[in-house]
DOSENU-346583 format. One record per residue: x, z, y of N, C-alpha, C in turn. Coordinates in steps of 0.2 Angstrom, whole numbers, plus 5000, padded with zeros to 4 digits. Last residue first. Layout:
<recs>
XZYXZYXZY;...
</recs>
This chain:
<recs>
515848965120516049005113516749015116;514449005129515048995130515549025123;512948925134513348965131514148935131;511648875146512348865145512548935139;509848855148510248895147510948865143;508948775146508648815150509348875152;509548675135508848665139508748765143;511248685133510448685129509848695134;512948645131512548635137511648645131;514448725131514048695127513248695127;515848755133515448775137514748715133;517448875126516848785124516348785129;518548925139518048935133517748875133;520348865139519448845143519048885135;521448865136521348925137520548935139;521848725136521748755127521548805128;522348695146521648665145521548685138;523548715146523248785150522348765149;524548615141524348665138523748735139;524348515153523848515146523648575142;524848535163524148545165523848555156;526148465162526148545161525448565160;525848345164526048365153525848435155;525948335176525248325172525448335165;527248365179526548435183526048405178;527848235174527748315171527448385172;527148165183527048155176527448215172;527948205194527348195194527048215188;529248175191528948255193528248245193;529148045191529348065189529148135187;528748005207528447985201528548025194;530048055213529248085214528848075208;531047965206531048045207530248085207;530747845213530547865206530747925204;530947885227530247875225530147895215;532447885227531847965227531147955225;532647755223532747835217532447885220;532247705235531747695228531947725223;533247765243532347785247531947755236;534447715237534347795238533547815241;533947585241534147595234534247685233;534047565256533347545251533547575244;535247605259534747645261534047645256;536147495255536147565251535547625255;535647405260535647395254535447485251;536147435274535147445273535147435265;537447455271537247505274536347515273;537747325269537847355264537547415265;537347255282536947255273537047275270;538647325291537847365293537247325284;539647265285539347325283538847355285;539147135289539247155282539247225282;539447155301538747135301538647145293;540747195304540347255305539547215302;541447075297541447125296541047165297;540646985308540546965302540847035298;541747025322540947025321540447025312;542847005315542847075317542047075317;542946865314543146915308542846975308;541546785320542046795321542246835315;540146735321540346815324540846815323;539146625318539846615323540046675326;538346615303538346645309539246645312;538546585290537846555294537746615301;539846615285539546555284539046535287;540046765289540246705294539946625292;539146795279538846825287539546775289;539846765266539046735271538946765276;541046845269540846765267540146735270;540546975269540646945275540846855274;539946965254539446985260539746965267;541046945248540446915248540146925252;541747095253541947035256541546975255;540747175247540947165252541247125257;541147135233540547165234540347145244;542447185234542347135230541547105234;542447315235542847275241542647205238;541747365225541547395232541847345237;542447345214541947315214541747315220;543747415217543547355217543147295217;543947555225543347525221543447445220;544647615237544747595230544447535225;543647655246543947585247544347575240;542047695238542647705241543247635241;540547665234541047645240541447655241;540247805225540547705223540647665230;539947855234540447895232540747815228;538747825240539047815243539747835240;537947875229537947795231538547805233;537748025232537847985226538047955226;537048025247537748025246538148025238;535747955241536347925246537247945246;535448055232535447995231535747955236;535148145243535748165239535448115235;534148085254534948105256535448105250;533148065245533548005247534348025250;532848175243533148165237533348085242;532148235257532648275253533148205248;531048115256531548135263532148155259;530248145244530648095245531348085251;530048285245530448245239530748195239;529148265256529648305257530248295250;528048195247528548175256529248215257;527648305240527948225238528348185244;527248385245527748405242527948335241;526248345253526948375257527548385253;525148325244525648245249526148275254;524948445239525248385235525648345239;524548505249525148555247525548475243;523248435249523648465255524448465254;522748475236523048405239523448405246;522448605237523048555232523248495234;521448575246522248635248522848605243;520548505239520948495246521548525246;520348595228520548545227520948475234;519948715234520548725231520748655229;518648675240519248685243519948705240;517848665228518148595233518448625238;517748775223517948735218518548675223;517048845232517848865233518448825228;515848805234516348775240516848795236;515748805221515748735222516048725226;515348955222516048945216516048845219;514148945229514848995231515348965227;513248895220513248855228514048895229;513348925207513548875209513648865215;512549055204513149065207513748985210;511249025201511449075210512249075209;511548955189511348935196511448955205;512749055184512249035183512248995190;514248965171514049015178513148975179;514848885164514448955161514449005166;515248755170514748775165514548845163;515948745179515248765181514648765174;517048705172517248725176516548785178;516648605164516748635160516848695167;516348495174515848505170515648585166;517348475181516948505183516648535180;518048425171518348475172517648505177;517448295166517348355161517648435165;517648215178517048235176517048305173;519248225182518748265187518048275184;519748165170519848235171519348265175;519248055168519248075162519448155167;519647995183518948005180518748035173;520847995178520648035186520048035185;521147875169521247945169521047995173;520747765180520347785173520447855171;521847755188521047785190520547805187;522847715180522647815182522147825186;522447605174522347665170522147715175;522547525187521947545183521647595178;523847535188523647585192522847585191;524547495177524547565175524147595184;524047365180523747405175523947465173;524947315191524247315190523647365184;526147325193525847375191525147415189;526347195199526647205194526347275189;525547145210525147145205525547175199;526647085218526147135220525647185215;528247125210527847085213527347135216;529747185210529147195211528747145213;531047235215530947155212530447135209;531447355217531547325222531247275223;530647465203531347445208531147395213;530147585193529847535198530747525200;529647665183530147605181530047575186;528747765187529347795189530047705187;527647715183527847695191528547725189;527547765170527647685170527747665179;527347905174527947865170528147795173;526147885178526747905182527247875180;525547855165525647815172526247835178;525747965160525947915156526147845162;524848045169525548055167525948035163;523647995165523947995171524748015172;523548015151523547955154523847955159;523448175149523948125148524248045151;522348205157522948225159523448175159;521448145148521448115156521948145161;521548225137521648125139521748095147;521248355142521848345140522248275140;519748325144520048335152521048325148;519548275134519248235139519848245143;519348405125519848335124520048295130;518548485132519448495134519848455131;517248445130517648415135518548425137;516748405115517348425118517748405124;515448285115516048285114516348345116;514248255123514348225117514748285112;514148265136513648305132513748285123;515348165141515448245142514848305137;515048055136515448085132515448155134;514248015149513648015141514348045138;515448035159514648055161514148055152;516247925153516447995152515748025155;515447805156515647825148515947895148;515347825170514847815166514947815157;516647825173516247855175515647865171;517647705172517847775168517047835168;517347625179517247605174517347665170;517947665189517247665192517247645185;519247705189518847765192518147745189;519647555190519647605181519347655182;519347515200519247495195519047535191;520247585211519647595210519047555204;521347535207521247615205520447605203;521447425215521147415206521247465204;522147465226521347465226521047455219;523347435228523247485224522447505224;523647305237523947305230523347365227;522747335249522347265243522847305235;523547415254522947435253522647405246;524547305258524847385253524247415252;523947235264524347215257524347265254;523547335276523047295274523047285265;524847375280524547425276523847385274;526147245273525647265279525047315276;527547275265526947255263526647275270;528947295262528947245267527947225269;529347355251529147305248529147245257;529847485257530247465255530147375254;528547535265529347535269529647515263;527347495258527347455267528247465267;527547495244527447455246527547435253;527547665246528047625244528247555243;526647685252527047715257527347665253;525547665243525547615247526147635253;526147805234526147695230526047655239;526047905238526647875237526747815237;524747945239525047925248525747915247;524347935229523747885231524347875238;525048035223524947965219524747925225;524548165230525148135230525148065228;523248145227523448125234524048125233;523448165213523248115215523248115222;524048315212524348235209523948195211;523448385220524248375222524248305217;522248395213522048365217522848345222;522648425199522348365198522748325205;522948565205523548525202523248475202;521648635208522148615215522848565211;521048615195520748565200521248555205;521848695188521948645186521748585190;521048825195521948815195522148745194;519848805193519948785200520848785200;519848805180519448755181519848745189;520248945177520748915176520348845179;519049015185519649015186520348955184;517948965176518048965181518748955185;518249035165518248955164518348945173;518149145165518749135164518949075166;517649245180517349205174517949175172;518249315190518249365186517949315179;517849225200518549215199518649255193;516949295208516849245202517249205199;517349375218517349375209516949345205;517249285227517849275224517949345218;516049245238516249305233516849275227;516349255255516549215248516449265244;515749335263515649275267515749225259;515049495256515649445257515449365259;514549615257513949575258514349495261;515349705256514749725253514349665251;517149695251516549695254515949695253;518249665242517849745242517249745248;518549555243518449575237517949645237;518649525257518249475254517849505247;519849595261519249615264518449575260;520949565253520349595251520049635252;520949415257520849425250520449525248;521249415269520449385267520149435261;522449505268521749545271521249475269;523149405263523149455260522349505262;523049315274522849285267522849345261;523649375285522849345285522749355277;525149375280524549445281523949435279;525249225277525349285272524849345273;525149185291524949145286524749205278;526249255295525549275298525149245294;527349195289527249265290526449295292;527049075295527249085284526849155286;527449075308526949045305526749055298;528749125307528249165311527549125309;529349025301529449075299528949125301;529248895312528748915306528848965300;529748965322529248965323528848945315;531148945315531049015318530248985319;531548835303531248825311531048905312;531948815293532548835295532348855302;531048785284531248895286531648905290;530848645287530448695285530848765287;531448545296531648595290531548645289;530348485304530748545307531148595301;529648375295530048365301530348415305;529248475284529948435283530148415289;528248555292529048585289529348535287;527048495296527648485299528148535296;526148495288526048455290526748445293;526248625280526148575275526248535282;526248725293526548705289526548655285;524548675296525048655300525848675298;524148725285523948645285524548635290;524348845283524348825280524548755282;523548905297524348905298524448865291;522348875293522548835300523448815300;521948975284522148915281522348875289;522349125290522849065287522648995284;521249075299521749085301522449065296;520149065293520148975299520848985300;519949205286519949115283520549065286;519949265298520249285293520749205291;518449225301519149205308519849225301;517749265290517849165290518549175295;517649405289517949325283518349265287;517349435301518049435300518149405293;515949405299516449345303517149365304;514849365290515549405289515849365293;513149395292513549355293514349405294;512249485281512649505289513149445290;511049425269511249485271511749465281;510549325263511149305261511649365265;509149295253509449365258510449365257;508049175246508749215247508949275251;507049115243507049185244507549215243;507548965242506949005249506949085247;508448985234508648975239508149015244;507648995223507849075224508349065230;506748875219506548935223506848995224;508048745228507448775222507348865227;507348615240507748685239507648715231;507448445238507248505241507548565240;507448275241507848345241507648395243;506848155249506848165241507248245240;506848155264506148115259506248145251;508148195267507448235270506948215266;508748115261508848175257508248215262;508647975267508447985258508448055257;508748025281507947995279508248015272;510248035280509748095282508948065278;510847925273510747975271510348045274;510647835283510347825277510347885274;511447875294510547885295510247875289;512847875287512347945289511647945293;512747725288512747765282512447845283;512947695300512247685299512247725291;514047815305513347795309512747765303;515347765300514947825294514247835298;515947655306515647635300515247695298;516547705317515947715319515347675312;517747755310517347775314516747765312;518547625311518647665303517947735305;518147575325517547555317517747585312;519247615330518647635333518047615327;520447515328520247585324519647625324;519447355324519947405329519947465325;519747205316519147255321519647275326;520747185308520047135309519647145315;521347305308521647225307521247195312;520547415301521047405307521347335312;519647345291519447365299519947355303;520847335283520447275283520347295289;521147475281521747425283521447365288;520047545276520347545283520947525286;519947465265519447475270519647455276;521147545261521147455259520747455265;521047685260521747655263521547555265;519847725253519747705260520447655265;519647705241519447625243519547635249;520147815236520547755234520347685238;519347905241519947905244520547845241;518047855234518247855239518947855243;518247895219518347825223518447805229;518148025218518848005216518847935219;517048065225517748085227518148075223;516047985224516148005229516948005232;516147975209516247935212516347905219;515848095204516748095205516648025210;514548105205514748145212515448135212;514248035193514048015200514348055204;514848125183515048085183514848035192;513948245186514448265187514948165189;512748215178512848215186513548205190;513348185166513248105172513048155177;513648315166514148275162513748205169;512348385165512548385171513348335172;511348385156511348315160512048315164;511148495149511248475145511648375147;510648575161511148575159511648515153;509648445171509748505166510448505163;509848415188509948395181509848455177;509948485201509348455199509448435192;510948585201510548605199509948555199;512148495201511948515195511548555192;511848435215511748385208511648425203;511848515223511148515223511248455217;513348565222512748625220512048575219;513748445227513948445221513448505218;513348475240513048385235513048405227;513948545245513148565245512948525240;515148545244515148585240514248585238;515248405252515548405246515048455241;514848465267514548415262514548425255;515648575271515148585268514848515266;516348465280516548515275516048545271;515948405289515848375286516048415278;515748475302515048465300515248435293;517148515304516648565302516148535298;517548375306517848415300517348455299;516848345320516948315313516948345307;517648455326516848445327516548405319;518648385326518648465324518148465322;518548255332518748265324518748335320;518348305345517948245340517848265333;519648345349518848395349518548355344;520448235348520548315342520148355345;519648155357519848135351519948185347;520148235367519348235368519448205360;521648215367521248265368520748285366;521748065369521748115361521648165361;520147985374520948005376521048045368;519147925371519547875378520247915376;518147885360518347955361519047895367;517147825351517147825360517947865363;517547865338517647815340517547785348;517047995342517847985339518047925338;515848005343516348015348516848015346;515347945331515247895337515747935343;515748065324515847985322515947955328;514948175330515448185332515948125328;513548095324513548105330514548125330;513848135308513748055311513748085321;514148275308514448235307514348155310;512848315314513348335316513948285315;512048265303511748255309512648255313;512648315291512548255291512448225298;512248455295512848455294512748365293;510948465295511248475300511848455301;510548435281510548385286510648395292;511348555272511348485274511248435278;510248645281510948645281511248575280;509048605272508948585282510048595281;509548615259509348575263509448565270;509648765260510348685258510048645260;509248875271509048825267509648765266;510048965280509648905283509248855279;510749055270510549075277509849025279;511248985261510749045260510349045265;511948915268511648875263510948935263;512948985273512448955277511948915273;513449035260513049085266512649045271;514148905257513648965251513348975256;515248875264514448835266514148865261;516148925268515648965270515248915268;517148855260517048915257516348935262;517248755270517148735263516748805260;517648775283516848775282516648765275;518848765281518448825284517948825285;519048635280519548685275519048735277;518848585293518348565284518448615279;519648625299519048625302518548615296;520848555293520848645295520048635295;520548435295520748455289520648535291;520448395308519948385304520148415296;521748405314521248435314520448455311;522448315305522648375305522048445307;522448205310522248215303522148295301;522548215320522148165320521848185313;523948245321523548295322522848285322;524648125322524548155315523948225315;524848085334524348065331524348105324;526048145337525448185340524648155337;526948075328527048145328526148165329;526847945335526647945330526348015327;526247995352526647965349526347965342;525047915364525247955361525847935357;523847825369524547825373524647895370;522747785362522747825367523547845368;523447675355522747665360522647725365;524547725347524547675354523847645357;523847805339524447825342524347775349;522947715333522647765337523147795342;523747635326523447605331523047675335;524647735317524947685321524547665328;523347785309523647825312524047795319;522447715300522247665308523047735314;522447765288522947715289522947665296;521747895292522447905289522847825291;520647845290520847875297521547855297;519947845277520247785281520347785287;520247975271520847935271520747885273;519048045277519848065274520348015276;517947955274518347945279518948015281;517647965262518147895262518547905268;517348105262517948065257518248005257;516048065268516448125272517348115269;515247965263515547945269516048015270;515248025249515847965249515847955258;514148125252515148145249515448085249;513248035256513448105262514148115258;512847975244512847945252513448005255;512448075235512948065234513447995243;511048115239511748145242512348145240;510647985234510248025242511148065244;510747975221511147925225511047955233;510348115218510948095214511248035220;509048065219509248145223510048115222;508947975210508547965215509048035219;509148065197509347985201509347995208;508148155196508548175198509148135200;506448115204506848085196507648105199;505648275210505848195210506348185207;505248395211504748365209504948275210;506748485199506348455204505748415203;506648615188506748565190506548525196;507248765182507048755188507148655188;506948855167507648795171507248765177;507049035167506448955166506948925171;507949135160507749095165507649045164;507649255148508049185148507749145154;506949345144507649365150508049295151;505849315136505649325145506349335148;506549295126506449235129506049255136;506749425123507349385122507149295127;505149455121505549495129506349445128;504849385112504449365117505049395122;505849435100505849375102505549335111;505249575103506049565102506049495104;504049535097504149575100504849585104;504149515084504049465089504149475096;504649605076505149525077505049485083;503549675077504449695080504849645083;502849605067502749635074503449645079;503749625055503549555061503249565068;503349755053504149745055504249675059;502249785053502449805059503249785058;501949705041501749675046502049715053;502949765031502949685033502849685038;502049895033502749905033503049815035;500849855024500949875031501649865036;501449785012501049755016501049785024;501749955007502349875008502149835015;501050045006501450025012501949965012;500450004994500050005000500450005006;
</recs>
């Protein structure tokens, strides 16, 4: 008699258990529009803020001498806008909270396309580094908003092609803007690398005011006391960051007293963000969400990606215009079949990320790209244009095996409420890496061209037979097709031996860079073995 009772109050139990296990699991919030649709709306907004990175960068020369400035003061062009974005990345969570992501958004779209048109009007360089500040701000918070409103209109099990749409932004664009903004420069003027993001940011305000909404725990957010010693903290060492990265090699770096006093304050700040941010009540960034594993190691490997690939993207065309002789238009066209293999990489890693192991994905896409360095590091002098055509298809290809699955796995076992926060600090570590990337690779280059010169230069001695052999051919043909005489023909000889030995110590630093390159990407691989699995199901992510 007690069996049968004893059954049924045990399945009772069960059920009971069951109902309240499925009341703790959060209902997956979906929108009331095809999350495509949303997907092209704010994907608009991450490729104009991504393209125009880098197609400012190659109108630098022409803006110099429009507004009557030097090379040096034009670089502040870039300079400005990069702090200004840098400091709006991590706070775009709180503003999000604060004002709805949405309307945030399309203030920040508004902002942006207006301080465009003054950056193309802009008369002096003055008013022009207010433009671009203004700029940076409004454009900073795009990335992290776009990238939180993709993965939370997709279901988890989707977010692999959301993920794959949103690289397209920002791995494509910064490979399409150098060409672009060659073309424009050329054909137009600097003023149109500009005034090009106008009609794209009205398209994108109408699609994401008409298609993009909030979800429900945004509307009833309480993002609490705005932290403005976070953010002034923030503006401060990252300021002094960028402005070392941007000028230590031209003032050898530690050697300059003012940039010693700039490290040092850069340090303080960066200790107090750290932990006035950690221990505070109601934090501008909550930076323990650093305390998730995937997480963490996600944004370590995202700042290395983003040093190799601005490094990669600001070495190839430097190394085409000064040694190959290329016009930044040429040097644009040579490396733009990146964006081939980016764009063909997308959509088969996008359906492999819900498939597959994405720490295969992200381990292949290390590899490749550091196979490709390789294959640049065999570069020399006797290059055609198209020589490297296919290893610079691969490492577009590779770039798109890494940034999809690493997002993927990166934001996978964090919940919803915590996306908007972890996405800004996701995209600002992958700036700052790139930041840190195209300094160090400049500065590699500058450094190793001297001690590759004076290398060289030790096989010149007057002993050398082949050096005096070498050299008198040379004043052979410089009197052959010029009337300079013994003495004139002798210095015009050595001044070729001199641009000889210049170009041959700048294209061993280059494959120097290269080189170093493809071994930060072998070192990337081992630390993709420490990712938990994140393995995607209808309402809810696990993590083995």
């Amino acid at each position: 008699m007690l069996g049968p009772q004893c059954n049924k109050s045990s399945e009772a139990v069960r059920r009971g258990r069951a109902s309240k296990n499925l009341a703790s699991v959060p209902e997956q919030w979906e929108p009331s529009t095809n999350p495509w649709i949303i997907a092209v709306s704010v994907m608009l907004a991450t490729f104009m803020e991504v393209l125009d990175t880098s197609i400012a960068s190659v109108a630098l020369p022409y803006i110099a001498g429009s507004v009557s400035a030097t090379n040096d003061e034009a670089t502040w062009v870039l300079t400005s806008y990069l702090v200004a974005n840098a400091v709006v990345l991590p706070a775009s969570s709180w503003f999000s909270l604060r004002f709805g992501r949405k309307r945030f958004l399309l203030i920040c779209i508004v902002i942006f396309t207006v301080s465009s048109f003054l950056c193309g009007a802009a008369p002096s360089l003055g008013i022009l580094l207010i433009a671009r500040a203004v700029q940076g701000a409004g454009g900073g918070a795009l990335q992290p908003l776009s990238q939180a409103i993709l993965l939370e209109s997709f279901p988890p099990q989707k977010r692999g092609m959301a993920m794959a749409v949103f690289a397209l932004g920002v791995v494509v664009a910064p490979i399409l803007g150098p060409t672009f903004g060659g073309w424009l420069t050329d054909h137009y003027s600097w003023r149109w690398s500009f005034y090009i993001n106008i009609p794209i940011g009205i398209l994108a305000v109408i699609l994401i005011a008409r298609f993009v909404e909030d979800p429900p725990y945004i509307a009833n957010a309480k993002p609490g006391r705005f932290d403005a010693w976070g953010l002034g903290l923030l503006a401060v060492w990252l300021g002094c960051s960028q402005i070392i990265l941007d000028k230590g090699q031209e003032e050898d770096w530690f050697s300059a007293v003012w940039i010693r006093w700039t490290s040092a304050i850069l340090l303080v700040c960066f200790v107090l963000f750290l932990v006035w941010e950690w221990f505070g009540a109601k934090p501008l960034v909550d930076l323990k969400v650093f305390k998730n594993r995937n997480f963490a190691l996600g944004c370590l490997l995202i700042g290395l990606f983003g040093a190799s690939i601005y490094g990669l993207i600001t070495l190839l065309p430097l190394f085409y215009q000064e040694l190959m002789g290329y016009t930044a238009e040429i040097a644009g066209i040579a490396v733009a079949p990146r964006g081939i293999g980016a764009i063909c990489a997308m959509p088969i890693i996008g359906i492999l990320t819900a498939r597959m192991d994405n720490r295969w994905l992200i381990i292949g896409g290390f590899g490749i790209f550091a196979i490709c360095s390789l294959w640049f590091g065999q570069v020399n002098l006797f290059i055609g244009q198209w020589t490297f055509i296919w290893a610079i298809i691969l490492s577009g290809f590779g770039s798109g095996m890494v940034f999809v699955p690493l997002s993927t796995i990166t934001m996978g076992t964090l919940t919803n409420e915590q996306i908007g926060n972890a996405s800004g600090l996701y995209n600002l570590l992958r700036n700052v890496g790139g930041s840190i990337g195209i300094s160090i690779v400049n500065t590699i280059v500058a450094r190793h061209e001297q001690l590759h010169r004076s290398e060289l230069v030790r096989n010149l001695q007057a002993s050398n037979p082949l050096a005096e052999n070498r050299l008198a051919v040379l004043q052979n043909y410089v009197a052959t097709h010029n009337a300079l005489g013994p003495v004139g023909s002798s210095n015009a000889a050595l001044q070729l031996l001199n641009q000889t030995l210049h170009a041959q110590a700048r294209l061993w630093a280059y494959v120097d860079d290269f080189r170093y390159m493809a071994l930060a990407c072998f070192a990337c691989i081992p630390i993709v073995f420490f990712f938990k699995r994140a393995r995607a199901r209808p309402g809810v992510v696990h993590a083995e």
